[in-house]
Structure formats: C-alpha cells, structure tokens
C-alpha positions in Angstrom: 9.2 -8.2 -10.6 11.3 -4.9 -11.0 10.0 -2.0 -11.4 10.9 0.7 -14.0 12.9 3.8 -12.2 10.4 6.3 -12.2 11.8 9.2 -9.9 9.8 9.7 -7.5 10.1 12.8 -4.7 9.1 11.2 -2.2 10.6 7.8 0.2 9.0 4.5 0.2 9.0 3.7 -3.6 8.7 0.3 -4.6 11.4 -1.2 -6.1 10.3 -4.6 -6.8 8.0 -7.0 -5.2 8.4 -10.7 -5.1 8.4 -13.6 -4.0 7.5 -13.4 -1.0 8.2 -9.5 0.3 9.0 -6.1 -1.6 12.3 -3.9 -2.0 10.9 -0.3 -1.0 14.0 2.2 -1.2 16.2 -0.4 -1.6 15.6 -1.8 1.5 14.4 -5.8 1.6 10.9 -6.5 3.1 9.9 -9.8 3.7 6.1 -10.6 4.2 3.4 -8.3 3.7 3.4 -4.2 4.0 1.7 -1.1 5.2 3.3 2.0 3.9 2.4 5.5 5.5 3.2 8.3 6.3 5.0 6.8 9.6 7.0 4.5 7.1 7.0 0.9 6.8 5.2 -1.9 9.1 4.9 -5.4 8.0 1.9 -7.1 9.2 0.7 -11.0 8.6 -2.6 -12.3 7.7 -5.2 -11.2 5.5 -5.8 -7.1 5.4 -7.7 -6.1 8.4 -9.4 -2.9 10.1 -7.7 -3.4 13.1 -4.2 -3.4 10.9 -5.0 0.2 9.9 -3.2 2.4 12.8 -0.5 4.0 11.2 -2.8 4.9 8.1 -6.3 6.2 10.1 -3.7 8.0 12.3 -2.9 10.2 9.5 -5.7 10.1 7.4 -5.5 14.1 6.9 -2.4 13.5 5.1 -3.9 10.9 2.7 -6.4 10.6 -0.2 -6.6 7.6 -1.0 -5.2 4.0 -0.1 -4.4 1.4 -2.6 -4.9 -2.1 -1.2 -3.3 -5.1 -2.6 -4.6 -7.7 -2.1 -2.3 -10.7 -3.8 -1.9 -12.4 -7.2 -5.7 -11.7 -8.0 -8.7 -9.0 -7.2 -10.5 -9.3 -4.9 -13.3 -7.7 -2.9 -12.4 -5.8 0.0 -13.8 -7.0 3.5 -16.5 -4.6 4.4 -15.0 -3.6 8.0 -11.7 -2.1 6.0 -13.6 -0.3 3.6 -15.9 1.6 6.0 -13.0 2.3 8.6 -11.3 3.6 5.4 -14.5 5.3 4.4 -15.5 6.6 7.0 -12.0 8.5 8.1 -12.6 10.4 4.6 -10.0 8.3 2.8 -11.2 7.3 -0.8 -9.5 3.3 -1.1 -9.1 1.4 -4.5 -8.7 -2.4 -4.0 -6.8 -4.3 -6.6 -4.3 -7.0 -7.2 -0.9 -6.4 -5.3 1.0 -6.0 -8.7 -1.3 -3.9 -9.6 -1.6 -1.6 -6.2 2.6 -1.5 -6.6 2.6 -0.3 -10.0 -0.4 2.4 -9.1 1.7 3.5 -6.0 4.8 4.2 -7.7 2.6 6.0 -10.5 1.0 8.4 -7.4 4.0 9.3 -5.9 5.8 10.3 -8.8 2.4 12.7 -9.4 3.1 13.5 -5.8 -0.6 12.2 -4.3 -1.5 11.9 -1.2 -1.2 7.9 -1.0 -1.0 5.3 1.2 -0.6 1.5 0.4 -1.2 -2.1 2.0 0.2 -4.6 0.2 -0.4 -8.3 0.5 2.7 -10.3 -0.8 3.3 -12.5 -3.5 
C-alpha cells in the first residue's frame, strides 16, 4: 500500500509497505524491519528481545516503539515487552499497517519513535 506524502523532517519514512518488504526513503526493503536511530536492519522471524540491539542501545533517544506485528494484532511476547519496559521505552503493539501509518504520523510530529515492523 502507498502511503500519503506527509513531510516528515526526519529519514526513514515509510513509503509503502507490501508484499513482502517496505519502501523507507525510497529505498526497497525486502523482509521484515527494525528502524532506529542507527537506521535500517532487517531481521527474520517473529519479533524477539534478543532482536532489539540497535533500539535498547538508544533507548534515551526514544519514547516509544511501535511494533508491527503483520496483517492482524496481536499480543506482544512478554520477554519484548519487559526488555522494552524495562529500558524506560513506552511500546504500542498493533497490526504492521497500522504501526506504518502511526510511524509516519510520529515523525511528522517529530516524536521520539522507533519501529519494528513484521512484513506483509
């Protein structure tokens, strides 16, 4: 699906997502994402703690990380949760769509976000 121009200030917007990978600056992405503030890793699998590096690394920079987690909700594993939690990052779980859309939305409002993003 492509996203709606939106202007953000900042690198690493999400163009569009689908099938299979994400266009992030205009730069193709196959598989699924981590974006933070070191930039873009892909990662495979289902979202894990030990997957979070790049975004406990810098988890003074952040306030939250959006984590999507394919076509539907659902809930996040506990282990990713309290790693998130328990660096001082809030984290919203949601639908990938859904954590795409959110993204772009916090970066134009120029938050403090972080996203891992499950492909679809």
């Amino acid at each position: 699906m492509l996203l709606n121009e939106i202007g953000a200030p900042r690198a690493q917007r999400i163009d569009s997502y689908g099938p299979g990978g994400f266009r992030i600056e205009g730069v193709w992405h196959a598989g699924s994402v981590i974006l933070s503030p070191d930039g873009i890793e892909g990662f495979e699998g289902p979202v894990e703690a030990e997957k979070l590096g790049a975004i406990l690394a810098h988890s003074e920079a952040l306030d939250i990380v959006l984590i999507g987690q394919g076509e539907v909700f659902r809930p996040l594993a506990q282990p990713v949760r309290l790693a998130l939690e328990e660096a001082g990052l809030g984290v919203e779980p949601m639908a990938t769509d859904a954590a795409c859309r959110t993204y772009n939305l916090l970066l134009a409002e120029d938050r403090r976000v972080a996203a891992v993003l499950v492909a679809i």
